[in-house]
C-alpha positions as CSV (number, residue, x, y, z in Angstrom):
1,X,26.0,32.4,43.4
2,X,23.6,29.6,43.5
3,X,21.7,28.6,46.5
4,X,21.1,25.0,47.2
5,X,19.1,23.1,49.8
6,X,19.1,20.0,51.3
7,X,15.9,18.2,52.7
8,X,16.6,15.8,55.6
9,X,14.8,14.5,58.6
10,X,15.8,14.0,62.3
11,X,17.2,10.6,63.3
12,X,14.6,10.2,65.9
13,X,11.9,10.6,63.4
14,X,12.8,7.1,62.4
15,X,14.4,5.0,65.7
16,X,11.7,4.2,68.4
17,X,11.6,5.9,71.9
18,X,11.8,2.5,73.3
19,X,15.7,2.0,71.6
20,X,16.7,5.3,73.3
21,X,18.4,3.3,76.4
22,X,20.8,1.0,73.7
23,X,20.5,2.2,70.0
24,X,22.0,5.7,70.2
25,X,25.3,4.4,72.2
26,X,25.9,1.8,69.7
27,X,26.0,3.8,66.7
28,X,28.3,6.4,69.1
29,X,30.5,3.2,69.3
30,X,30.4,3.1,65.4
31,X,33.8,3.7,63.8
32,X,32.2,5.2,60.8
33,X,29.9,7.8,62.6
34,X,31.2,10.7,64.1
35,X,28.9,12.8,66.1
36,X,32.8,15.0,67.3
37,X,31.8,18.6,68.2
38,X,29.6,19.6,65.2
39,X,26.1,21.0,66.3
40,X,24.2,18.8,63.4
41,X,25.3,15.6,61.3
42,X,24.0,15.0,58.4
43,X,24.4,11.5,56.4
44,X,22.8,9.9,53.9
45,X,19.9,7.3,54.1
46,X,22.6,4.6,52.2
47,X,25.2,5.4,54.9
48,X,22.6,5.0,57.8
49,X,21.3,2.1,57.0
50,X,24.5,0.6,56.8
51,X,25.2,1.4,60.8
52,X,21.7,0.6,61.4
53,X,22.0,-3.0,60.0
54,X,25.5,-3.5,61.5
55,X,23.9,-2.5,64.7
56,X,20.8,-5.0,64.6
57,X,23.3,-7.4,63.6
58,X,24.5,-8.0,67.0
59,X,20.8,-7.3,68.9
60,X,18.3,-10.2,69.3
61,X,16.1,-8.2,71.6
62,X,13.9,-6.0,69.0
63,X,10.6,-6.7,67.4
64,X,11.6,-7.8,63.7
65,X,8.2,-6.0,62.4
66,X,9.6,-2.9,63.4
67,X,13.0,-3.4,62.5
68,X,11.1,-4.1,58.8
69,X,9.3,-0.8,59.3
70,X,12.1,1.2,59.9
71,X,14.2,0.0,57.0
72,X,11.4,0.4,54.9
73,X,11.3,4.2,55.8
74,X,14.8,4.4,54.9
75,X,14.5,2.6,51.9
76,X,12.3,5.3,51.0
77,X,14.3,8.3,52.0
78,X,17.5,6.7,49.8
79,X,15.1,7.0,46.5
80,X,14.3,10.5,47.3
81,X,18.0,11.8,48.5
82,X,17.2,13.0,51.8
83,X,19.2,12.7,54.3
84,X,19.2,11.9,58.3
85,X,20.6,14.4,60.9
86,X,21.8,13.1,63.7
């Protein structure tokens, strides 16, 4: 039996405490996210930054700088295959 592992970080490691009031109930609303009645979520960095871009597609209210920063942090976790728990 072989043992594998799987490196991810938290969601909130990468979303600002200022979004917590709009970003988290928009990707709820995804149809491609499912947070159901699992205790963890994991999804790849790809896959995230897919909602995450649908998502600031529709807001006008966020600093583009840190919008840059964040995809740059994901950008980073797709070349190393970690993935993001929700």
């Amino acid at each position: 039996m072989n043992t594998n592992t799987v490196t991810f970080i938290h969601a909130t490691d990468l979303i600002p405490e200022s979004w917590n009031h709009w970003f988290w109930s928009d990707l709820s609303d995804s149809s491609n996210i499912t947070f159901g009645d699992n205790d963890y979520s994991l999804i790849n960095a790809e896959r995230f930054q897919d909602e995450f871009d649908k998502i600031l597609d529709f807001v006008d209210h966020v600093n583009s700088d840190e919008v840059e920063l964040i995809r740059g942090k994901i950008a980073g976790l797709k070349m190393q295959n970690v993935y993001i728990s929700l």
